[in-house]
C-alpha positions in Angstrom: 98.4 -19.5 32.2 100.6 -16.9 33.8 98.4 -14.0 35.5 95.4 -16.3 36.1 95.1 -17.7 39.5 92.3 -17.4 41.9 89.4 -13.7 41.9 92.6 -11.7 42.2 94.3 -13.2 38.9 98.0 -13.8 40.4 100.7 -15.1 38.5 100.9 -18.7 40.1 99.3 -20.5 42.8 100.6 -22.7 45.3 99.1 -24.8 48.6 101.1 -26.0 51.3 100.1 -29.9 52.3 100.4 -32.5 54.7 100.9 -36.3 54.0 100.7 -39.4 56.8 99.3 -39.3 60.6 99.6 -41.9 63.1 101.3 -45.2 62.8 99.4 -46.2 59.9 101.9 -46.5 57.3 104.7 -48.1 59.8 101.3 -50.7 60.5 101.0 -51.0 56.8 104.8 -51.9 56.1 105.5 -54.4 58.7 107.2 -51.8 60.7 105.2 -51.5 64.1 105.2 -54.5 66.4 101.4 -56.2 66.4 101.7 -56.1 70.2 102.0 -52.4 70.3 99.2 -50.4 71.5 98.1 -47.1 68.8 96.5 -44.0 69.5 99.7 -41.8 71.0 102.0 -41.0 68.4 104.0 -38.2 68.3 102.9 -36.9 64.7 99.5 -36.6 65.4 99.5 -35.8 69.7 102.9 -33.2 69.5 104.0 -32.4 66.1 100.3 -31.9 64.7 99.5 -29.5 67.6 102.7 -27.3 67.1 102.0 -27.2 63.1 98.6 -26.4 63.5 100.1 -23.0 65.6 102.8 -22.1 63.6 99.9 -22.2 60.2 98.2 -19.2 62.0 95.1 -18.1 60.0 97.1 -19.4 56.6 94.8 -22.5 55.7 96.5 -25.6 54.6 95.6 -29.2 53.5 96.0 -32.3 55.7 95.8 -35.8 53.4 94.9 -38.7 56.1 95.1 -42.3 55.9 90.9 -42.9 57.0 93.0 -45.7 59.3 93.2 -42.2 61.5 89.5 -41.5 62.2 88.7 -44.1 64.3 91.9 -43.6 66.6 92.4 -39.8 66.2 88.2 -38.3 65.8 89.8 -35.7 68.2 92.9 -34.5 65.7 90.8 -35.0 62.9 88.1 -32.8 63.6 90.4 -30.2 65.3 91.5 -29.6 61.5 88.2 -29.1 60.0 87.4 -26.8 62.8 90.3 -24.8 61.9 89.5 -24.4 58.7 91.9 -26.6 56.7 91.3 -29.1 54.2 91.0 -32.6 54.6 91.8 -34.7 51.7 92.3 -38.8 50.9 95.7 -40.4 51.4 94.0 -44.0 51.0 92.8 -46.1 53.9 95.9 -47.1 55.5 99.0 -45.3 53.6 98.8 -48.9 50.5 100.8 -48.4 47.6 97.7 -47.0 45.4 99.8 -47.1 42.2 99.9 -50.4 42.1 95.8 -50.9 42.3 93.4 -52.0 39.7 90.5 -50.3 38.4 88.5 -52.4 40.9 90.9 -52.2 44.0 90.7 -48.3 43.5 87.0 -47.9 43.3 86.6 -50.1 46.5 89.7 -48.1 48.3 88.0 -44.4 47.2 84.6 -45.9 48.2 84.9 -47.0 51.4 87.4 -43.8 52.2 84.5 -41.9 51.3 82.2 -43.2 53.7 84.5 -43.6 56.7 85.5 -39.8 56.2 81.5 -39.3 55.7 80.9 -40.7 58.8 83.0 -37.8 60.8 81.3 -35.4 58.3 84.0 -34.7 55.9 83.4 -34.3 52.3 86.6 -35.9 50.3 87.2 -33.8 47.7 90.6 -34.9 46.4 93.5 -37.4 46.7 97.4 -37.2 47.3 97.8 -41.0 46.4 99.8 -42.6 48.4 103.4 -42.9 47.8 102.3 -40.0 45.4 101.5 -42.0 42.7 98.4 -42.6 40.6 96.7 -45.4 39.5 96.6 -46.3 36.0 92.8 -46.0 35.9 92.6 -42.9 38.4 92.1 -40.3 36.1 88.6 -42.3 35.2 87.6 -43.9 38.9 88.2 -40.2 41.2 85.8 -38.5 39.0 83.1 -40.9 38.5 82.6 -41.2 42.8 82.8 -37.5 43.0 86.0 -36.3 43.6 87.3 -33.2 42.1 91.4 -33.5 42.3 94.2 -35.8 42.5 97.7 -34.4 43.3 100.4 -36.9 42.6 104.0 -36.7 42.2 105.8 -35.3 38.6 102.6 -34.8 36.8 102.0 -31.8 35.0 99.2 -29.7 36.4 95.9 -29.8 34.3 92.6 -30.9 33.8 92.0 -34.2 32.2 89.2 -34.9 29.6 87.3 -37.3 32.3 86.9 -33.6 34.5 89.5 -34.3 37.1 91.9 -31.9 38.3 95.5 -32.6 38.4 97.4 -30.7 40.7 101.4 -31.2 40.2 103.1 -32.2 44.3 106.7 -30.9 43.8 109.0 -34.0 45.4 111.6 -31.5 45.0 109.4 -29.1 47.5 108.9 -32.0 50.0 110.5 -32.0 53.5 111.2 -35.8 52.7 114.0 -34.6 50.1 116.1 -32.7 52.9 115.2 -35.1 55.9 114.8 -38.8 55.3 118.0 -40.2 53.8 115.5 -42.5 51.6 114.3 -39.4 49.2 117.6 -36.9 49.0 117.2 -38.1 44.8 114.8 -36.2 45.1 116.3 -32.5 46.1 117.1 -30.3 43.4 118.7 -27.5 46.2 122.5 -28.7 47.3 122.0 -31.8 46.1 123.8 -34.7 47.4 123.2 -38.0 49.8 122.9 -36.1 53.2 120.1 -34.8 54.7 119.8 -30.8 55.2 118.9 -28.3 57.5 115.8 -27.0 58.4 117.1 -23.4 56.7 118.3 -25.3 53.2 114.3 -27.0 53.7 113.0 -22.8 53.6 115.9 -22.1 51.0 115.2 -24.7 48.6 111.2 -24.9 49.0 111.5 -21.4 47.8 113.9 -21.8 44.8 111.3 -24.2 43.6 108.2 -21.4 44.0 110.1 -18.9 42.2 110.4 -21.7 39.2 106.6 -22.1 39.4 106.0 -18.3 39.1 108.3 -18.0 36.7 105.8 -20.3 34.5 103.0 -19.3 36.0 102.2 -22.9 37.3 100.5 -24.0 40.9 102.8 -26.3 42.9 102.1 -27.8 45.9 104.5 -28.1 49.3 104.6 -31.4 50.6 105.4 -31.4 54.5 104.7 -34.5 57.0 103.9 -34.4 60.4 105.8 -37.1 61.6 109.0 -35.4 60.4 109.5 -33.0 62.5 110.6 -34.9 65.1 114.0 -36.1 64.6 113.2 -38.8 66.7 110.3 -40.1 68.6 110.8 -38.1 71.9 111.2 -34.7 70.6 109.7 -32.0 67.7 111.9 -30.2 66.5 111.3 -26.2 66.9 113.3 -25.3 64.1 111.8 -27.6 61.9 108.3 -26.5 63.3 109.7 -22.4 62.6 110.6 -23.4 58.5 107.0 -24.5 57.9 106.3 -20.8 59.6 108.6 -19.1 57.7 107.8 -20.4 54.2 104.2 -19.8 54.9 104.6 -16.1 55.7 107.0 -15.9 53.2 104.0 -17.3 50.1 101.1 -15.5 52.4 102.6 -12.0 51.6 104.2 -12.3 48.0 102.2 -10.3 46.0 102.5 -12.7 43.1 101.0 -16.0 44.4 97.5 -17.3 45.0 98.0 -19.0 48.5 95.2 -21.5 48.9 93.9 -25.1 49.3 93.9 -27.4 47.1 90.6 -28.2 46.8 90.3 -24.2 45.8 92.8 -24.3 43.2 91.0 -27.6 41.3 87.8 -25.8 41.4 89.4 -22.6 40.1 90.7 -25.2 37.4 87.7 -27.0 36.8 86.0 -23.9 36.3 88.3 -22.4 33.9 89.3 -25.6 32.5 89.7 -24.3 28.9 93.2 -22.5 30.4 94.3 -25.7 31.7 95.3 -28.3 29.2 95.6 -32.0 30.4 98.8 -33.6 31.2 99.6 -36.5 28.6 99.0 -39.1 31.4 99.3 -39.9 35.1 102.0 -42.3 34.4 104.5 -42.7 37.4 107.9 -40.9 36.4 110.5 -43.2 35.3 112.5 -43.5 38.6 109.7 -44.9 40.2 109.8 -48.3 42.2 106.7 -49.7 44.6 109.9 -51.5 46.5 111.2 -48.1 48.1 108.1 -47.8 50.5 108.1 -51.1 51.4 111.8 -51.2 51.9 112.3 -47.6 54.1 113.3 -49.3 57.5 112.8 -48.0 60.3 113.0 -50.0 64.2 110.1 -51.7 65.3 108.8 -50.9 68.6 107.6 -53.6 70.9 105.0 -52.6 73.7 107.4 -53.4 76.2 109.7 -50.2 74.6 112.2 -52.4 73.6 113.8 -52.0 70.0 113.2 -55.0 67.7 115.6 -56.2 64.9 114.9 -54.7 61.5 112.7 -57.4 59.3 111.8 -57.2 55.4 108.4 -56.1 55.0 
């Protein structure tokens, strides 16, 4: 309800996130070369680093592939240390909303331990691809998790005591910079990919909705974009993640926090917080995309391979 976010009862809430590390999605599509060596790429050694700066004291949440821990413990646990959240994007960046009851429960499961193991508590999900399962909303809550944040699903609290926290794909840096999500951009939209000033512009356009209905929304950002290409982050992309935090840390009319702050704000006042009708994936929803994003495959020798179907 309007006016009821977080102690200080502000109109809306909203929490900037992170989605994907490492090469563990490109391993999971086909699109790294087997004879490659891991453990040096640019999202989690360069563009982590200079997002981790330009957050200041603002606290954000970071969903990892568990692929991560065993190659990055360093990164990892540099988060935690700072104070952000660490949430569940699945084991190795699989299509979860494809999984059956079964699949899921053995996925979450052995997440949980593996993040256990670096002593992280996983207290939500960002499924992904963004997209739940169809038996999510009864598997997250019965091994303990609190949230799940998927794409295009109202924001509520469903009967089974799980909170559902709505990812705007229309607030995701995927919408202005990969040519494979632009659909998704409600600012200037069109086929090209935008600026790192139309990301600041229309990220905001789409808070000012979500206080208009007194809503939480969260900001999806990945590390991996903000390097234009492998050899260099981008500063000004690094300097819009700044500004649109210091632009929601001092508006008066927004609870800035975690996730896993704003589910258990939820869950506690649950009776303000209807449930969505279901976690169903929207309608333009198709597994393929992921599998069919190409991108070059990189041999260990540093030599470009041809493109191949996934």
């Amino acid at each position: 309800m309007p006016g009821q976010w977080g102690p200080e009862t502000k109109r809306a809430a909203v929490s900037v996130t992170f989605d994907n590390l490492g090469e563990a999605s490109d391993i999971e599509f086909s699109r790294w070369a087997s004879d490659r060596p891991v453990g040096k790429h640019h999202s989690v050694l360069r563009d982590l680093p200079a997002i981790i700066d330009v957050l200041g004291h603002a606290k954000a949440t970071f969903f990892i592939e568990a692929w991560n821990l065993p190659v990055y413990p360093a990164a990892v646990h540099s988060l935690a240390e700072a104070g952000h959240e660490i949430g569940c994007h699945g084991m190795r960046h699989e299509i979860w909303g494809v999984l059956t009851a079964d699949q899921e429960l053995d996925h979450i499961k052995r997440c949980q331990q593996d993040f256990a193991d670096h002593g992280i508590e996983l207290l939500g999900l960002r499924p992904p691809g963004g997209i739940a399962a169809p038996n999510s909303g009864h598997v997250l809550p019965a091994v303990g998790l609190r949230y799940i944040s998927p794409f295009s699903v109202p924001t509520g609290v469903l009967d089974s005591g799980l909170a559902v926290l709505e990812c705007s794909q229309a607030a995701s840096d995927v919408a202005f910079y990969s040519p494979a999500f632009t659909q998704l951009r409600k600012y200037k939209p069109g086929p090209e990919t935008l600026s790192p000033e139309d990301l600041v512009q229309g990220v905001m356009a789409e808070v000012e909705t979500s206080i208009a209905v007194g809503g939480f929304m969260a900001i999806l950002c990945h590390p991996h974009l903000q390097s234009p290409t492998p050899e260099r982050t981008d500063p000004a992309r690094i300097e819009a993640i700044g500004e649109i935090v210091r632009r929601l840390s001092t508006d008066d009319r927004l609870w800035f926090t975690t996730c896993a702050h704003a589910a258990r704000w939820m869950l506690d006042h649950r009776e303000e917080f209807p449930p969505p009708p279901s976690l169903d994936p929207p309608a333009w929803w198709d597994p393929s995309i992921y599998r069919n994003i190409k991108r070059p495959i990189i041999s260990s020798s540093g030599i470009e391979e041809p493109l191949r179907a996934s």
